[in-house]
Every structure is written in structure tokens, then in C-alpha cells.
C-alpha positions in Angstrom: 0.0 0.0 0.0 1.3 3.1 -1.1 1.7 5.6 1.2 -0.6 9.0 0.9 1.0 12.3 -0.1 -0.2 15.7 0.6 0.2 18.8 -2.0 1.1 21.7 -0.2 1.2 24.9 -1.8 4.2 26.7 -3.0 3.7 29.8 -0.9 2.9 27.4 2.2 6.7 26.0 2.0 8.1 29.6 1.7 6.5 30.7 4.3 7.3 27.7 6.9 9.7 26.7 8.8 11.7 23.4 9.2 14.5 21.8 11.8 16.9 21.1 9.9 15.2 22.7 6.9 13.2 20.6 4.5 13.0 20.8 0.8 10.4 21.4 -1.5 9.6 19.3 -5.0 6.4 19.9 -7.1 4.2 20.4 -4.2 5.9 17.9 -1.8 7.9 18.5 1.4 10.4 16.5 1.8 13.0 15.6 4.7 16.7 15.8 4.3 18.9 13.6 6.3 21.0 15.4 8.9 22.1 14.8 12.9 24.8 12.9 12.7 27.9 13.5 14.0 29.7 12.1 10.7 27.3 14.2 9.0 27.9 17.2 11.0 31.6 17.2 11.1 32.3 16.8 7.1 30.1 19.9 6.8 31.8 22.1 8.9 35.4 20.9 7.7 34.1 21.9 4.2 32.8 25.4 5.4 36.1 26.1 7.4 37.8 25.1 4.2 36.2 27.2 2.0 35.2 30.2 4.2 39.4 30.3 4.5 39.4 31.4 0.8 35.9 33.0 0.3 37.6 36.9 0.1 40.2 35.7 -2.6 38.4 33.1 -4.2 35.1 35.1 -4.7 33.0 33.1 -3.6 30.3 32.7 -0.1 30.3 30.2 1.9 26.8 29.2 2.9 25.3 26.1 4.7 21.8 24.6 4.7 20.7 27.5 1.9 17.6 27.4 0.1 18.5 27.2 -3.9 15.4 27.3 -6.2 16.8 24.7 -8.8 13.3 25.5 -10.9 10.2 27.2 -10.5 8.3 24.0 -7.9 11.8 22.6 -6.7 14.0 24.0 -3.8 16.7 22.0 -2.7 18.9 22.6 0.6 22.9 21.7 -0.2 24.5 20.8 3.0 27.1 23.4 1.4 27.0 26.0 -1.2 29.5 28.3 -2.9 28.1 31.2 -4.4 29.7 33.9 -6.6 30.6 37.0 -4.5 29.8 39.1 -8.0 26.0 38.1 -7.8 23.7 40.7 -5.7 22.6 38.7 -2.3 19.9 36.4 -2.2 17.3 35.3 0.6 17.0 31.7 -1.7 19.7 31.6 -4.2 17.7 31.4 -7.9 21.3 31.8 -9.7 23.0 28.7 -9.6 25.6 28.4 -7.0 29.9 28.0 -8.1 29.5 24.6 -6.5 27.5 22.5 -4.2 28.3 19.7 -1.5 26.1 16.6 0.0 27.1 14.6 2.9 25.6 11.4 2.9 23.8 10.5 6.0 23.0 6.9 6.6 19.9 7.1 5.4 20.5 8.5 2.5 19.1 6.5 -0.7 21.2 6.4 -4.3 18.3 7.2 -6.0 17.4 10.3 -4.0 21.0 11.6 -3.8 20.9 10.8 -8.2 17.7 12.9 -8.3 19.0 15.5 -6.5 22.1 16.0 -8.3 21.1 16.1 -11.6 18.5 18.5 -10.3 21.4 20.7 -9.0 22.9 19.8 -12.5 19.7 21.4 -14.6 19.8 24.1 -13.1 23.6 24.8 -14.1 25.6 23.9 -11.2 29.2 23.0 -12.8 30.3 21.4 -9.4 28.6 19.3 -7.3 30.2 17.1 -4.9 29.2 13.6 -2.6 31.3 13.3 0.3 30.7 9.5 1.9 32.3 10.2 5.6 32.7 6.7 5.4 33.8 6.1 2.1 34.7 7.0 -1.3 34.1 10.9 -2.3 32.3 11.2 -5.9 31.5 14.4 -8.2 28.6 14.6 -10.2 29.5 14.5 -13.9 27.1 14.2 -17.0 24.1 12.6 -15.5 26.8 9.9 -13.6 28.3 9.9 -10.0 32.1 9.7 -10.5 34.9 8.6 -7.8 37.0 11.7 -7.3 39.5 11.6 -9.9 41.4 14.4 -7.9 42.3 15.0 -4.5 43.0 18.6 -5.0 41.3 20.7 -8.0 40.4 24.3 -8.9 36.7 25.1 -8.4 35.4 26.4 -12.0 33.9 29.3 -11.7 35.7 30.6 -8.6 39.8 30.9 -7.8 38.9 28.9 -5.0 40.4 24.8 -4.6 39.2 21.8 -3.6 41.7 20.1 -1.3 40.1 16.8 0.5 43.5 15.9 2.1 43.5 19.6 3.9 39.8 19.4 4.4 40.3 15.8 6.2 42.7 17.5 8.3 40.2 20.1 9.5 37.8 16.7 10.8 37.5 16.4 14.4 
């Protein structure tokens, strides 16, 4: 038996609130996965990280950010880098330098698939899966790749990705 859904409207979501915040697809709220200390940790190594170079890099760091990846879908990236050129906005409708998702153990492939190609319609050059537990992909063409790369250049930004300096900022 399928379970029921409710439709709730577009200005409904907007206007609510959500702990940790929840995301919105074509009329549907849906839960992200989030608590963990695993979870919590890889987040905040990859904000220290990159809030290190945001000035230089032109870029801001934001966590748990509403992006409006179309007009009924609002995904929240664990970690976004936006371009320090764009004005400011309360939920970012331009899309972000780069985005990051730490897989929680509850996480599913098919939602974290759905998601990034999502992220990847909408524009997003980089977008990033970190496994605490295991291998660390990028999203690429529809496909999640291992990480080719330790240590890259952020397109789109004079930023760089460095997961043996970000590891080191885990505690």
C-alpha cells in the first residue's frame, strides 16, 4: 500500500519553517537527512575550508541555503559556494559555483541521483558527494564519478578543492 501524499502549496513551504530545513519538490515536502555526528563534522570541515578562501576566491560560503533549482523545486545543499559578483539572495535562484552533499546513513542512491542532476539542470558546474565513510564522488554528466582528484580548482571561482587539507580540519 502506497503511502498518501499531501500537495502543499508553494507559498505554504516559503512561508514555513523546518528543523533542519526541508526541501520542496512539485508540491511535496520532503525531509533531508541530517544529525549525525559524521554528518555534521564533514560539513563544517568543508565550510572552514572554503570560508578560508571565500575573500580571494570570490565566492560565499553558505550552509543549509535554500537554492530554487526551478520554479516548484527548492533544494537545501548541506554546502553551497556562491559567486561573491552576484547581488545577495534570501534563496539563491542563480546557480551556485558549487555544491556539496554529505551522505547521512539514510540517505538513498536514488534520491542523492535525483537531486544532483537537479542541481545539475539548473547549471551547477560542481557538485560534490562526500561519503564520511567512504569514497568521495563528483557529479558528472548525469553519472556519479569517484574523485578523480584530490586537490582541484573550483570552475567558476579561484577557489580549490583540497580533501587531504579538508580531512585534516575533521575532528
Amino acid at each position: 500500500m502506497a503511502a498518501a501524499t499531501t500537495f502543499v502549496p508553494l507559498e505554504e513551504y516559503l512561508r514555513s519553517s523546518f528543523e533542519p530545513d526541508a526541501e520542496y519538490v512539485d508540491g511535496q515536502i520532503e525531509e533531508r537527512a541530517v544529525g549525525e555526528n559524521d554528518h555534521s563534522a564533514w560539513q563544517k570541515a568543508i565550510l572552514v575550508w572554503f570560508e578560508q578562501q571565500a575573500q580571494k576566491g570570490q565566492i560565499r560560503v553558505r550552509p543549509e541555503l535554500r537554492v530554487q533549482v526551478a520554479p516548484t523545486c527548492f533544494l537545501v545543499p548541506d554546502v553551497a559556494l556562491l559567486d561573491r559578483n552576484l547581488p545577495i539572495e534570501q534563496i539563491v535562484t542563480h546557480p551556485p559555483v558549487a555544491v556539496f552533499e554529505v551522505l547521512s546513513p539514510t540517505d538513498t542512491l536514488k534520491r542523492v541521483m535525483t537531486k544532483c542532476g537537479r542541481y545539475e539542470q539548473m547549471g551547477i558546474q560542481t557538485i560534490l558527494v562526500i561519503d564520511p565513510d567512504g569514497p568521495k564522488y563528483q557529479f558528472v554528466a548525469g553519472r556519479l564519478e569517484p574523485l578523480q582528484a584530490r586537490c582541484f580548482n573550483i570552475p567558476g571561482s579561484s577557489c580549490r578543492f583540497d580533501l587531504d587539507e579538508i580531512e585534516k580540519l575533521l575532528d
